[in-house]
Structure formats: C-alpha cells, structure tokens
C-alpha positions in Angstrom: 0.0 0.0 0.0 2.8 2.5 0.8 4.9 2.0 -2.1 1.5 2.0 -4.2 1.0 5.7 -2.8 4.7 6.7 -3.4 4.8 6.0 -6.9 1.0 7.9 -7.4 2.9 10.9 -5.7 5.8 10.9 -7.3 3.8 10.3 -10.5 1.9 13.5 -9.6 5.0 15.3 -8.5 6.2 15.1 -12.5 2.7 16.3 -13.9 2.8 19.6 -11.6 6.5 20.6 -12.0 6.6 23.8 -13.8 9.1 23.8 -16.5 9.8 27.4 -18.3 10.5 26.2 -21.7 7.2 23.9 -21.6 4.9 26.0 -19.8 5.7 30.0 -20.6 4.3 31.9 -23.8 6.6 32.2 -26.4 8.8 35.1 -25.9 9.0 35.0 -22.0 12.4 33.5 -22.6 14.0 36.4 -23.8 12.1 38.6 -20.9 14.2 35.9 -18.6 17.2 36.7 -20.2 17.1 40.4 -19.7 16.0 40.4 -16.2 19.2 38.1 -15.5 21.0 40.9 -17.2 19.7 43.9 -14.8 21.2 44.9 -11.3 20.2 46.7 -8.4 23.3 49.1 -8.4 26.9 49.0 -7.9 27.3 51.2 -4.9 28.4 54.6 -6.4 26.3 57.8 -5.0 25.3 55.8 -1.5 27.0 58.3 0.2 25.4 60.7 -1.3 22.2 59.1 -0.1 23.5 58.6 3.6 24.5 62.4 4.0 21.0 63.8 2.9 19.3 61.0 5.2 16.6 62.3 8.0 17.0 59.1 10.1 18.4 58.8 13.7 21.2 56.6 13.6 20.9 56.0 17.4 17.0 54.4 17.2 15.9 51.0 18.0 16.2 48.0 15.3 12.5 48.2 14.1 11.7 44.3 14.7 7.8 43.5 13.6 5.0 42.9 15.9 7.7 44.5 19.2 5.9 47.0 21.0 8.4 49.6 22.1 
C-alpha cells in the first residue's frame, strides 16, 4: 500500500513541476534573459544618499509585531 501511494505521488509530483520552456508563452524567454542581465546598483552615490538622510542613527532596530 505504501509504495503504491509513493509512486502515485511521485507520478503527480512530475505532472505539476513547472518547466519554463514547456509551460511559458513564447517570448517569456527572452524577458528571462534580460531580467538576468539587470542589477540593483553598484554602490556609487550611497554616500550621497546617507549624508542627505533624516534618520536617527541611534534608534531601535524596528523588529515586527515588538511594541516599544
């Protein structure tokens, strides 16, 4: 019985897998390919951001659901 519900959930396991090149439209590919070429930044001009800044450097890490 146990190896008989295995093999249906790895059978099921294959039908669900997503697979990009199977299950995306046509063209989502190359939208793959130029997210993979973009980045965030390469660290130039945060100073310039951290010298303008309004925040108190000496305030409590903000932790979620803490009441201070």
């Amino acid at each position: 019985f146990l190896d008989r519900c295995f093999q249906e959930m790895l059978e099921e396991e294959e039908q669900d897998w997503f697979i990009p090149a199977r299950d995306l439209p046509q063209g989502m590919g190359q939208l793959q390919q130029q997210l993979h070429g973009l980045s965030v930044g390469d660290g130039h001009g945060s100073e310039d951001i951290l010298s303008k800044s309004n925040l108190n450097p000496d305030a409590k890490e903000f932790v979620p659901g803490v009441k201070y």
